[in-house]
C-alpha positions in Angstrom: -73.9 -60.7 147.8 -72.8 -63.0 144.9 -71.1 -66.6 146.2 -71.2 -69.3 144.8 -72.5 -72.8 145.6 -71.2 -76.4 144.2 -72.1 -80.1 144.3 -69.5 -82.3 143.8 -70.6 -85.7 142.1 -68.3 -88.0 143.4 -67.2 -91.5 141.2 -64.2 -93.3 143.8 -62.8 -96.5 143.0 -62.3 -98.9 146.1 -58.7 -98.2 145.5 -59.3 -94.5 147.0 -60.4 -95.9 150.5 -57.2 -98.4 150.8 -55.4 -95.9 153.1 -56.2 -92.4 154.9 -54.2 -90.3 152.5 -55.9 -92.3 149.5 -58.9 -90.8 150.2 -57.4 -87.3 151.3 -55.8 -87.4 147.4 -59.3 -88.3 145.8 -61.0 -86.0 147.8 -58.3 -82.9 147.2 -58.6 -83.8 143.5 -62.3 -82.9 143.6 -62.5 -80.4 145.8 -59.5 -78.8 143.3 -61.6 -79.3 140.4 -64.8 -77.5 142.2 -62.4 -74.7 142.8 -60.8 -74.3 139.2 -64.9 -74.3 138.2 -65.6 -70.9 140.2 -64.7 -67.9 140.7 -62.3 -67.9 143.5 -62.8 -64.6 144.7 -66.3 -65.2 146.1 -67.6 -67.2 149.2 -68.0 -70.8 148.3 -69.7 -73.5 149.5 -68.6 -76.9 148.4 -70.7 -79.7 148.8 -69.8 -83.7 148.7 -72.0 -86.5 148.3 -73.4 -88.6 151.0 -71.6 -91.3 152.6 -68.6 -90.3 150.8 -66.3 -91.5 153.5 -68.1 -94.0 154.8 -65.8 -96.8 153.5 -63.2 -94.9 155.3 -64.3 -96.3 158.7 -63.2 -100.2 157.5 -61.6 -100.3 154.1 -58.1 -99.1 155.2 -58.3 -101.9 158.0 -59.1 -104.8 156.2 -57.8 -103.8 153.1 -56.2 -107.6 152.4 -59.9 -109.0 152.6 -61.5 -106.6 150.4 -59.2 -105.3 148.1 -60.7 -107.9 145.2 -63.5 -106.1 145.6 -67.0 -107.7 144.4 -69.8 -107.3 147.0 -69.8 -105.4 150.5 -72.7 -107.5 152.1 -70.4 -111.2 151.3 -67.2 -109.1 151.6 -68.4 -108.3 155.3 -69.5 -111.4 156.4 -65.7 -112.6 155.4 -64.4 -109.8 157.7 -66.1 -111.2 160.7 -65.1 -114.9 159.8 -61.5 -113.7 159.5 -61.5 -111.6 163.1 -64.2 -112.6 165.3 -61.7 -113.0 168.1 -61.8 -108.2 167.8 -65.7 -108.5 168.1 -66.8 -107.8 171.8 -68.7 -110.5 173.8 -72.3 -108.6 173.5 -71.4 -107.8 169.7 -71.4 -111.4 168.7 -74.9 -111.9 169.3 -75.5 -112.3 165.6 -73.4 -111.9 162.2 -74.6 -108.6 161.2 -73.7 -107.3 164.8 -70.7 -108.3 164.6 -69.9 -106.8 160.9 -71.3 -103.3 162.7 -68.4 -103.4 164.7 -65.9 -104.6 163.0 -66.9 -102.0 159.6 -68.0 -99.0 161.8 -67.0 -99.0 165.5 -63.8 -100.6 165.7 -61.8 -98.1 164.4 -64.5 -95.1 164.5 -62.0 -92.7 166.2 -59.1 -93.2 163.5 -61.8 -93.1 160.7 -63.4 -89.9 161.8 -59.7 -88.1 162.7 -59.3 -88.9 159.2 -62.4 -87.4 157.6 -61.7 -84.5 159.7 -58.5 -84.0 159.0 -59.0 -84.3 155.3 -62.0 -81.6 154.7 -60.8 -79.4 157.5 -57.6 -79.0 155.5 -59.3 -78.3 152.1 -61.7 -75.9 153.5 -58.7 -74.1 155.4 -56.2 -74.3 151.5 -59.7 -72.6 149.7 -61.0 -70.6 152.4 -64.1 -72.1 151.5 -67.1 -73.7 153.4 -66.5 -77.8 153.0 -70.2 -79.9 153.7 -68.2 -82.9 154.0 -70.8 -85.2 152.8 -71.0 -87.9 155.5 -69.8 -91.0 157.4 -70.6 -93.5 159.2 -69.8 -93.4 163.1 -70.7 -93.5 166.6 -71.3 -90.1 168.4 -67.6 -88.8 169.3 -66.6 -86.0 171.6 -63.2 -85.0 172.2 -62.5 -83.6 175.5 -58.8 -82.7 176.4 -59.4 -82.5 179.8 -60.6 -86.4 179.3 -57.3 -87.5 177.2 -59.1 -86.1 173.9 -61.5 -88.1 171.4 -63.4 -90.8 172.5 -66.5 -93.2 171.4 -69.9 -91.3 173.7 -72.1 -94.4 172.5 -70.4 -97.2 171.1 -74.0 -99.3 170.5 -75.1 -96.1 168.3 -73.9 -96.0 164.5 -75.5 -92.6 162.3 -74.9 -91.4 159.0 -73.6 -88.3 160.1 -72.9 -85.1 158.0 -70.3 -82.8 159.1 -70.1 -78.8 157.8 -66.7 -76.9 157.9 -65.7 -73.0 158.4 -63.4 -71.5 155.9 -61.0 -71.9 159.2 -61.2 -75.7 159.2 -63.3 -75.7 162.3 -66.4 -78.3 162.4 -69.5 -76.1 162.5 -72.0 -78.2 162.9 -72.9 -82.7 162.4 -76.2 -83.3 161.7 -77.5 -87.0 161.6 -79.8 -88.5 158.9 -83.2 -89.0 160.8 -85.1 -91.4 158.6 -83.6 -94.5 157.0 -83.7 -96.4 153.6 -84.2 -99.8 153.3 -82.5 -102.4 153.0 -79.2 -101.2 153.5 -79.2 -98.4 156.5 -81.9 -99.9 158.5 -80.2 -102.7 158.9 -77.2 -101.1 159.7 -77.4 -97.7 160.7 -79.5 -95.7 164.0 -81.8 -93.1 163.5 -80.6 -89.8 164.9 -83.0 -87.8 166.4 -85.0 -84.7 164.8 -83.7 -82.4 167.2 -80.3 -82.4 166.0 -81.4 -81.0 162.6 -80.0 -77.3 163.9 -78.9 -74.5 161.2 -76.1 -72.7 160.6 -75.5 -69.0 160.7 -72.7 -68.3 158.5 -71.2 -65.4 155.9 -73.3 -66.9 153.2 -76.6 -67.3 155.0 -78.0 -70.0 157.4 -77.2 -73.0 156.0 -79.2 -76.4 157.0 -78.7 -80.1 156.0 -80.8 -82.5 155.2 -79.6 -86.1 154.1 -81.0 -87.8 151.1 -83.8 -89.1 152.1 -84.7 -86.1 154.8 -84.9 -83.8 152.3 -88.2 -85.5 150.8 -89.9 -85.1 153.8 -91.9 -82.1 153.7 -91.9 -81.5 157.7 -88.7 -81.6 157.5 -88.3 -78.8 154.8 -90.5 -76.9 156.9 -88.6 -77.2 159.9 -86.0 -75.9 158.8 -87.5 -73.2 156.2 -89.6 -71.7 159.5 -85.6 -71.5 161.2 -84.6 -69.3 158.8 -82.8 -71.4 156.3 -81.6 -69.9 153.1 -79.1 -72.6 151.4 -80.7 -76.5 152.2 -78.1 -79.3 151.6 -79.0 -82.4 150.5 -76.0 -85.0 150.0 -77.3 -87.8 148.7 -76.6 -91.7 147.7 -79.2 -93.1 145.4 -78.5 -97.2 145.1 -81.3 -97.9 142.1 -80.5 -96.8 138.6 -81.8 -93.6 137.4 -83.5 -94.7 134.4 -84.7 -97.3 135.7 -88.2 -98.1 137.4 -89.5 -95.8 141.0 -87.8 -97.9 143.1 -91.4 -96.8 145.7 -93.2 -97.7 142.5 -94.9 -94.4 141.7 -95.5 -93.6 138.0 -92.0 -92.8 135.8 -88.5 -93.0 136.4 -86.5 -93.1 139.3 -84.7 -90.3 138.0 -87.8 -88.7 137.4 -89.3 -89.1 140.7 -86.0 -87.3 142.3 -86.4 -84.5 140.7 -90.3 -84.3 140.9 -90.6 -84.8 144.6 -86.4 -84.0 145.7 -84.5 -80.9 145.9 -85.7 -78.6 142.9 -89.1 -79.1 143.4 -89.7 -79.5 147.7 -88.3 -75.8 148.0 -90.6 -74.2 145.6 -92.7 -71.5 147.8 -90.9 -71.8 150.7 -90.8 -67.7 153.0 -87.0 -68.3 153.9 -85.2 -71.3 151.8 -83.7 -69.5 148.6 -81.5 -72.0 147.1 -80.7 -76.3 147.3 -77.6 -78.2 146.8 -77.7 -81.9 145.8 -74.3 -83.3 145.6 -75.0 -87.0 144.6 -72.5 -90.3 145.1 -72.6 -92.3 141.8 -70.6 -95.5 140.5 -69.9 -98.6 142.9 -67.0 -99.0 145.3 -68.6 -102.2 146.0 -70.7 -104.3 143.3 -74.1 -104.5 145.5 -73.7 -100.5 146.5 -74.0 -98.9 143.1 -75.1 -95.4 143.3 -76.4 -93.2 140.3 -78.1 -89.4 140.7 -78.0 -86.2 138.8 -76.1 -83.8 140.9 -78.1 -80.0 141.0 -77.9 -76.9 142.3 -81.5 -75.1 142.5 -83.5 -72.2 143.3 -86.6 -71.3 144.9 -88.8 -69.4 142.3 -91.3 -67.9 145.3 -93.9 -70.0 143.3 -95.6 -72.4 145.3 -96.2 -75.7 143.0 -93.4 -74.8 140.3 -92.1 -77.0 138.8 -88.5 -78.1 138.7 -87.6 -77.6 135.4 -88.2 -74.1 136.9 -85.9 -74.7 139.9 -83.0 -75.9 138.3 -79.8 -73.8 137.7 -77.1 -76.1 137.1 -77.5 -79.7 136.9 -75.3 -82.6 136.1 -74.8 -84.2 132.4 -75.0 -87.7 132.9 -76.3 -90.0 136.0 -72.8 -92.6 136.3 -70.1 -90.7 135.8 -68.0 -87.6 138.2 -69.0 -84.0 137.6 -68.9 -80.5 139.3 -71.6 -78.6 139.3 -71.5 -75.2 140.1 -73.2 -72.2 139.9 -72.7 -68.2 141.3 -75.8 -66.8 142.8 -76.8 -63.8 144.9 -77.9 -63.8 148.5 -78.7 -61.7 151.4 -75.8 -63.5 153.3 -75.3 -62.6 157.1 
């Protein structure tokens, strides 16, 4: 079966998180330009970039203290100055616990109706599969016979990754088990390994992995003994891509991606046939500046190829917004 599969290197402005339907315009704008790059009468995956909406949760909400921009970390610590009085009694224990709250649990439930709203909608218009990229928020459930959506752990904050049907319907939200520093471990939980589930769709069995999962090689093998055939990999890489390892191994950090990410950690694998890398670049906020080269890749059956080998489409240039897209042939299900 020939579908195709597209990362979507994403470039917002901080003006594109100022209110819900900002972001649902930048987003439809992308997800329009994925679609004009393919062939619209076979399956599609689209893939966004990690932590894509995660400004979502806070930036429409305090949109008068941060619409000058300049850094998120002093931009933050301003928010909790300015409303303090919102925090909860066991949240003010310290500064950053109270920024957590205020940027990420506060108004979790409006944030993620948002998010879900938005992709649901594009991947019902396309009739396409939407990996969302992902957010930041507690765990949420929505029961009706409970009133609907509500927080399940408001002291838990993950950097969650939700994947969409062609019907609009939330198949499946897998956390990001190991953490970066400085940023997420100081901010972010750890979700736990068992929630790293695939995905039986029309195009295969589809499993996520985000950024800095997918250089774990237990983790690749988790999911390439479940029967994985497309691995996504949304990603948000804050060090510049020419610029020194940022774990200080020999070469670029650009480099080391590639050697040791997507294109290359497939290579071999019995079940895993292709990888999507759909990579956040520019900076909504001056300390959060992301750069990557978006990719889409291939598994050779070669154990030890090298990515060169792997790669089937990959983006131009490391700072600025690109589709990449590619039609390939699988089994499907």
């Amino acid at each position: 079966m020939r579908v195709n599969l597209v990362a979507v290197q994403a470039k917002p402005d901080l003006k594109d998180y100022a209110w819900p339907e900002a972001f649902s315009a930048k987003m439809a704008s992308l997800m329009a330009q994925a679609m004009g790059a393919v062939d619209g009468g076979l399956p599609t995956l689209v893939s966004f970039p990690e932590l894509v909406a995660m400004y979502l949760t806070f930036v429409p909400y305090y949109w008068d203290d941060l619409k000058g921009g300049g850094k998120l970390e002093s931009a933050a610590m301003q928010i909790v100055m300015n409303h303090l009085g919102r925090v909860p009694e066991a949240e003010r224990t310290n500064p950053e616990r109270a920024a957590r709250y205020l940027l990420f649990v506060e108004h979790a439930l409006e944030a993620e109706k948002a998010y879900i709203d938005t992709f649901s909608g594009l991947a019902r218009e396309y009739g396409a599969y939407v990996a969302a990229g992902s957010i930041a928020l507690p765990p949420i459930e929505r029961e009706p016979s409970k009133g609907g959506r509500h927080l399940m752990d408001a002291t838990k904050v993950y950097n969650i990754a939700y994947l969409f049907s062609p019907r609009g319907v939330p198949l499946r939200r897998v956390p990001k088990v190991n953490l970066t520093e400085p940023f997420e471990a100081r901010v972010f939980d750890a979700g736990p390994r068992s929630e790293l589930i695939p995905v039986d769709t029309l195009l295969g069995r589809i499993g996520t992995l985000v950024c800095w999962d997918g250089f774990h090689e237990s983790l690749v093998e988790h999911y390439d003994a479940m029967g994985v055939d497309i691995l996504l990999k949304p990603s948000y890489n804050q060090h510049l891509w020419g610029g020194p390892c940022s774990y200080d191994a020999p070469g670029t950090e650009g480099e080391n991606w590639l050697r040791t990410g997507c294109p290359s950690i497939i290579q071999g694998r019995d079940n895993i046939r292709y990888g999507v890398n759909a990579m956040m670049v520019g900076a909504v906020f001056e300390d959060m500046l992301a750069e990557g080269l978006s990719s889409i890749s291939r598994n050779t059956s070669r154990s030890g190829a090298s990515w060169e080998e792997g790669i089937i489409a990959m983006a131009e240039r490391p700072d600025a917004e690109e589709i990449v897209a590619a039609a390939v042939d699988i089994d499907g299900r």
